[in-house]
Residue, then its C-alpha position, 0 to 999 in steps of 0.5 A: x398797129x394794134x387794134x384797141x380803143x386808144x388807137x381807133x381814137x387816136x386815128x379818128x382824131x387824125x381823120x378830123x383834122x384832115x377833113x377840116x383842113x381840106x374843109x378849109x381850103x374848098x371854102x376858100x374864107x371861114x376857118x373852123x372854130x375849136x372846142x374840147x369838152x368832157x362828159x360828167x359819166x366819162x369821157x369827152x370830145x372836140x367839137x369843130x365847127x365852121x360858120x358863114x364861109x364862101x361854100x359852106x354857111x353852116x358846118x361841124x366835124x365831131x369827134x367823141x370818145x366817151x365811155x361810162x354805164x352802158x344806156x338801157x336803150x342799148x341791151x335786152x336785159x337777157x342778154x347780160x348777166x346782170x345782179x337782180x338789184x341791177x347795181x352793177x350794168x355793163x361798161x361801155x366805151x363808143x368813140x367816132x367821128x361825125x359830120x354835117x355840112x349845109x352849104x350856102x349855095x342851094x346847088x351844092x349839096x348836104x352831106x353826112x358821115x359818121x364812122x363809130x367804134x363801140x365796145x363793152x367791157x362784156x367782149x361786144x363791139x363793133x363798127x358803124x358809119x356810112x356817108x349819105x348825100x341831100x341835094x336840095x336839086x338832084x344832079x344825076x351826074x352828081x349821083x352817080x359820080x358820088x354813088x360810084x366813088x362809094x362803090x370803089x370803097x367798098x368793092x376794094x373790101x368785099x363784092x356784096x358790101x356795096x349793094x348791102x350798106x346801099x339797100x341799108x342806106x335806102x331804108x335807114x335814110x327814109x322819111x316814113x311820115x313824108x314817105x320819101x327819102x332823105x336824099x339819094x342815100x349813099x351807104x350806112x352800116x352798123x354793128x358790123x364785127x365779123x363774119x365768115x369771109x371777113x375778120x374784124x381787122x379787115x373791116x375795120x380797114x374798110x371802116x377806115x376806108x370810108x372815113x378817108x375816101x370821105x373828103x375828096x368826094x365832097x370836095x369835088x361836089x364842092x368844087x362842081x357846084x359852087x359857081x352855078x347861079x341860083x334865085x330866091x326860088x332855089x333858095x327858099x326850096x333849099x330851107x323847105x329841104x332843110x326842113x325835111x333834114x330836120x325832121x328825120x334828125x330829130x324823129x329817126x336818127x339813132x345817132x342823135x338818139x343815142x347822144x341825147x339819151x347817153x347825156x352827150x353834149x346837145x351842143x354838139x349833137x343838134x349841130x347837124x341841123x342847119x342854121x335856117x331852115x323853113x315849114x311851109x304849110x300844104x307845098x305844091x311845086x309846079x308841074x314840070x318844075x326842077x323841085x317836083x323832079x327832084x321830089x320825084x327821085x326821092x325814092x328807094x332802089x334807084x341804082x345811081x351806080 
């Protein structure tokens, strides 16, 4: 198939559907609702959402295809030419998919995807995504079975690409006020075009790669974790983590920064966050306590695979 923008949408609108049907049958109860809409500068998307099922109490998978004036934020002005009036900017066109999944169960674990394609109309673009988990308990087993699935995907494409995109997930996904990460991490990339080993055909097989392997993993996790029992400990230590989600959405991520700075729909892009979350003032966990082991390896470098 011929690589252009209208293909990679067609295929990311494809892989939404997939993802929320296998959604679907793993909770077992919600459906997800459905709603188009368009961007006054361009362009427009799908946003799915499901809501207060069996597994999952709060969840999207965001689809956008929006094109327009390329954000400020985007370029250095030496990097383009551009008219001293700055009447005219570069065109650009950035399309993707993005999930967010807060289970109801504090022992079935936060997940986040994204996979993106971005061009300008000066000859730029390139590929971004990655998948990252939070559990609100850190299950090693879990860890490894997820980090180890990521690193088929990427072994399949290219050696180094795993322990690239891991470091690259480690550090991206790091709360630097908290001065702990997000959760075990998993791997992120961005801007990734070509480089001497590889065309961007072929990461752009790789980028598919990802978003595919991306529901059969949760799934799984899903189906581990979805029967453990828990108490109201669990569950006000899972909104506590809730809340360190928050936080690194709304202060670091970029893909909420360029939403909210490219007039996106905030709808869309705030679904991320979770329907409840909590800020308790100066926390302490017990010592030896299962929440201070798993704030113990919220750090970078572990080697889950």
């Amino acid at each position: 198939m011929e690589i252009s923008k209208e293909n990679i949408s067609f295929w990311l609108k494809q892989l939404q559907s997939t993802i929320c049907d296998a959604l679907e049958k793993a909770d077992g109860k919600a459906k997800f609702s459905s709603e188009n809409w368009t961007r006054a500068e361009g362009g427009g998307g799908i946003s799915r959402v499901i809501q207060n099922g069996a597994v999952i109490e709060k969840g999207g998978v965001m689809y956008s295809a929006v094109h327009g004036d390329a954000p400020d934020f985007l370029f250095k002005e030496s990097e383009h030419t551009i008219a001293k009036e700055k009447t005219e900017k570069p065109k650009f066109y950035a399309t993707g998919v993005s999930i967010v999944i807060h289970p109801v169960s504090p022992m079935v674990p936060i997940i986040h995807m994204n996979v993106r394609y971005f061009e300008m109309d000066n000859g730029t673009k390139w590929l971004g995504g990655g998948i990252d988990l939070t559990p609100h308990y850190i299950n090693e087993t879990d860890a490894k079975f997820f980090h180890s699935e990521l690193k088929k995907v990427c072994d399949k494409h290219h050696s180094t690409y795993y322990a690239q995109f891991k470091k690259w997930a480690d550090d991206y996904f790091f709360i630097t006020h908290r001065k702990e990460t997000r959760g075990i991490g998993g791997i992120f990339f961005d801007r990734l075009n070509e480089n001497a080993e590889m065309s961007f055909e072929k990461n752009l097989a790789f980028w598919k790669d990802v978003g595919s392997s991306f529901a059969g993993i949760y799934t799984e996790l899903i189906s581990r974790n979805k029967d453990k029992t828990f108490t109201e400990k669990h569950k006000q230590w899972q909104l506590l983590r809730r809340g360190r989600y928050v936080e690194f959405n709304l202060v670091y991520d970029k893909g909420t920064k360029f939403g909210l700075e490219s007039n996106g729909r905030v709808e869309s892009i705030l679904m991320s966050l979770p329907k409840f979350a909590s800020w308790e003032y100066d926390h302490k966990n017990e010592v030896g306590s299962e929440e201070e082991r798993t704030l113990s390896l919220l750090k970078k470098e572990i080697n889950w695979a």
